[in-house]
C-alpha positions as CSV (number, residue, x, y, z in Angstrom):
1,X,25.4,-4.1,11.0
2,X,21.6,-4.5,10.5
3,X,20.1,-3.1,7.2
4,X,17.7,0.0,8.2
5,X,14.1,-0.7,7.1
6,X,12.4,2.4,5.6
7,X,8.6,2.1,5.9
8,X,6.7,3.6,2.7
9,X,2.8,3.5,3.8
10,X,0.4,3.8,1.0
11,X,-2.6,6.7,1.0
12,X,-3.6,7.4,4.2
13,X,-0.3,7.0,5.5
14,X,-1.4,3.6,7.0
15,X,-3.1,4.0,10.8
16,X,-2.2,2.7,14.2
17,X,-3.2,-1.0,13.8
18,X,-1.7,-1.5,10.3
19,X,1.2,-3.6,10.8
20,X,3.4,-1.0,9.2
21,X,2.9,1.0,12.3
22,X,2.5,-1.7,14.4
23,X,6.1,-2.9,13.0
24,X,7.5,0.6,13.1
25,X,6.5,1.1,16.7
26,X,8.7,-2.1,18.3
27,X,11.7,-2.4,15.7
28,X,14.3,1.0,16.4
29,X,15.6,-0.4,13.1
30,X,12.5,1.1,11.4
31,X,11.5,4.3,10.3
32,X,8.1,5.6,8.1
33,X,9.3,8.3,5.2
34,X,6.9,11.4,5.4
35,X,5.0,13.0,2.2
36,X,3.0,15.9,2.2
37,X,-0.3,14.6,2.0
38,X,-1.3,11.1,2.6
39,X,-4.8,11.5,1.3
40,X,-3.9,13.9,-1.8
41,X,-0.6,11.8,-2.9
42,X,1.7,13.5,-5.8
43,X,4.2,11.6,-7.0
44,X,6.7,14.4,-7.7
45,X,7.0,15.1,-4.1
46,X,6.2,12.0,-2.8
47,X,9.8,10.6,-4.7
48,X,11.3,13.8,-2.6
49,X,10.0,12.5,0.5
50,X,11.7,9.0,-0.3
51,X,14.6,10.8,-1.4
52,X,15.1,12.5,1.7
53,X,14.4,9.6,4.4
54,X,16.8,7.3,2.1
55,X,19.8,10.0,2.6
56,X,18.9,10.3,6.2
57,X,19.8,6.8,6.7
58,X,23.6,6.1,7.5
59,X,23.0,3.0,4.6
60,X,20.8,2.0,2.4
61,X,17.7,0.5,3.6
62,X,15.1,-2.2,3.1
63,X,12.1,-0.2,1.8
64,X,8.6,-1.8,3.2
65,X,6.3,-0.6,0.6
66,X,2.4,-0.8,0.9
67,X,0.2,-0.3,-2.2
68,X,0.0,3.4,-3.4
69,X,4.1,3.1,-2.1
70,X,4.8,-0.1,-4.5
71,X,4.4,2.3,-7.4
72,X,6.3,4.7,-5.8
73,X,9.0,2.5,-5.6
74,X,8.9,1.8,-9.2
75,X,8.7,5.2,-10.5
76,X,11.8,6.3,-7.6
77,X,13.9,3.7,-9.2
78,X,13.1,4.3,-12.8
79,X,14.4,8.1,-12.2
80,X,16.8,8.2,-9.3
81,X,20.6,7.3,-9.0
82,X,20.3,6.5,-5.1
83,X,19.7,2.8,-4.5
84,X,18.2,1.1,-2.1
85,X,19.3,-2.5,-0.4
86,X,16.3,-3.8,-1.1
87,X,12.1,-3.5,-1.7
88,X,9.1,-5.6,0.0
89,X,6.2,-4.5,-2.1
90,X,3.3,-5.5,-0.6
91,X,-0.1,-5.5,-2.5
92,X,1.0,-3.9,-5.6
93,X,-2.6,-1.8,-7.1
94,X,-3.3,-1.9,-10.5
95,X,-3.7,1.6,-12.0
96,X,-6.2,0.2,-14.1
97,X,-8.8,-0.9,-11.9
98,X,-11.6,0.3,-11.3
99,X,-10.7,0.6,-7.4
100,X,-8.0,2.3,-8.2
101,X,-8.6,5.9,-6.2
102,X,-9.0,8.9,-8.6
103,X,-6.3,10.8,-6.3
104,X,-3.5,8.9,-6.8
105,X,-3.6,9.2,-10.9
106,X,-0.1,10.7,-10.8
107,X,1.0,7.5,-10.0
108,X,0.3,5.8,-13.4
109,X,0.9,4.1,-15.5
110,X,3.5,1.9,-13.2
111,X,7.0,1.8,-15.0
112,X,7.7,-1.7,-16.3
113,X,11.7,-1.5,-15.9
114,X,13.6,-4.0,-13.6
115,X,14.4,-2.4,-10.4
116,X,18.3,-2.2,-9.7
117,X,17.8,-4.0,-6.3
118,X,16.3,-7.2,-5.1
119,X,13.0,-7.1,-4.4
120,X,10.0,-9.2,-3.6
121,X,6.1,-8.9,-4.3
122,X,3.6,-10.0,-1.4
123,X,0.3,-10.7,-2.9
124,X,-3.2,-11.4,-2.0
125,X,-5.4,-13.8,-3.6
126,X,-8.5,-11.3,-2.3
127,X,-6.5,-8.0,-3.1
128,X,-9.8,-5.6,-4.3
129,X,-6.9,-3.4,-5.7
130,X,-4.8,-5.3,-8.2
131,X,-5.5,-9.2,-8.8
132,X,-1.9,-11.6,-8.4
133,X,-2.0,-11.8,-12.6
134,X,-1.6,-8.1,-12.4
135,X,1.4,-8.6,-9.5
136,X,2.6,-11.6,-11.9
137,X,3.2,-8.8,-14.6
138,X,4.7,-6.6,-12.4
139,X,6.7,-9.3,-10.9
140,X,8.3,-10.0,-14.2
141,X,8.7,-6.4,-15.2
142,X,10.6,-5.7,-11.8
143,X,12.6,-8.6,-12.0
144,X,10.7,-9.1,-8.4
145,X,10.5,-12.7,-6.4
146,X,6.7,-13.0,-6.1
147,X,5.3,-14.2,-3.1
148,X,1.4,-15.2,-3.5
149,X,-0.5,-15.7,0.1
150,X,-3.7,-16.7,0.6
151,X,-7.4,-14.4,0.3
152,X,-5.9,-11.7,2.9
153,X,-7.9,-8.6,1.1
154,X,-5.5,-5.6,1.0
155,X,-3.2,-7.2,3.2
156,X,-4.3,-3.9,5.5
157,X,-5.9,-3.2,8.7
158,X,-9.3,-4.8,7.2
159,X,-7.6,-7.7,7.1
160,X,-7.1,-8.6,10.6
161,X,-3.4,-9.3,10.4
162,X,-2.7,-7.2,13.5
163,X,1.1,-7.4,13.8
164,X,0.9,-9.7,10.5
165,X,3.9,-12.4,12.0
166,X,4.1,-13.8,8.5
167,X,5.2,-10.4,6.7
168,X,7.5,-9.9,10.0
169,X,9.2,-13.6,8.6
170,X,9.3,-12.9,5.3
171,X,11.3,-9.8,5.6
172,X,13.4,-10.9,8.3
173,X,14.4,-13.8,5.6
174,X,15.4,-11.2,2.9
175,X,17.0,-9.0,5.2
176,X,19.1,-12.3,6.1
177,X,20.1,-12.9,2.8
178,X,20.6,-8.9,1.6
179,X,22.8,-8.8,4.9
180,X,24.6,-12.1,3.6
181,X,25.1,-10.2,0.4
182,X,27.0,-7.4,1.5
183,X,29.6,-9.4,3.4
C-alpha cells in the first residue's frame, strides 16, 4: 500500500505553477492540507489544519513541506502525539533573517527538538530565506538527512523548476525506503 503524501504549501499557499500544485494535480496519492489564511498564517490554527488532513488520511502520510510549512512541521511535532511517516522539508526559512515576512512571526523561534520521524531537508545554495548553515543547524536539531542542491533560489515558482523532476526523485526514494520500513 502506497504511503499518502500530504502537501503543506508555505504562505501563499503555493500557486498553480509551483511544483507542489503541479505535483498534487497528477499524483491521486496527494493531497494539499487547508489553513485559514495563506497570507495571514497563525500557527495555532495552522497545526489544526495539519491535524485534521493527517486524521483524514487512512495512514500516516509523507508530509511535503515548503518553507513557512517546514516550521510548521517542527512546531506540530514538538506538540502533537499524531505522527507522521515521514517529512520532506524543503527550503527551511530562517526566523531570523531579515527576509523573514513580519506575518508569519507566530512561527518562531523554530523548535530545535528531533522530530519522531524520518525526515530530510532540501536546500538551496541561493535560498534568500534561510542560508544551508542555517538548514545545517536545523538538520542536526531535527535529526534530518540534509540534502544541499545547487543555487535554485527558493526552490519556488521563481525558480523555474516547473514540475521540479529532481524533488519528484528524491521523494519517490524516501517513500521507497519509508514503504520498505513498514514491511
Amino acid at each position: 500500500m502506497t504511503i499518502p503524501v500530504l502537501i503543506l504549501p508555505g504562505i501563499g499557499g503555493s500557486g498553480p505553477d509551483h511544483w507542489q500544485s503541479l505535483w498534487e494535480h497528477t499524483d491521486p496519492d496527494m493531497t494539499r492540507f487547508a489553513p485559514s489564511d495563506w497570507d495571514r498564517p497563525d500557527l495555532a490554527d495552522w497545526c489544526g489544519a495539519l491535524d485534521r488532513a493527517i486524521k483524514a488520511q487512512d495512514r500516516p502520510p509523507i508530509l511535503v513541506a515548503h518553507s513557512l510549512a517546514c516550521l510548521l512541521v517542527a512546531h506540530w511535532a514538538a506538540t502533537r502525539a499524531t505522527l507522521a511517516a515521514g517529512a520532506m522539508l524543503v527550503a527551511v526559512p530562517d526566523p531570523s533573517a531579515p527576509a523573514f515576512p513580519d506575518e508569519a512571526r507566530s512561527f518562531a523561534p523554530a523548535p530545535d527538538q528531533p522530530l519522531p520521524f524520518p525526515s530530510m531537508i532540501i536546500a538551496s545554495t541561493s535560498d534568500p530565506y534561510g542560508a544551508v548553515g542555517h538548514s545545517e543547524r536545523c538538520a542536526q536539531q531535527w535529526g534530518s538527512r540534509l540534502i544541499a542542491l545547487g543555487p535554485l533560489g527558493h526552490i519556488n515558482t521563481a525558480s523555474n523548476l516547473g514540475d521540479w523532476p529532481a524533488g519528484r526523485e528524491i521523494l519517490a526514494s524516501f517513500r521507497a525506503e519509508l514503504e520498505g520500513n513498514s514491511t
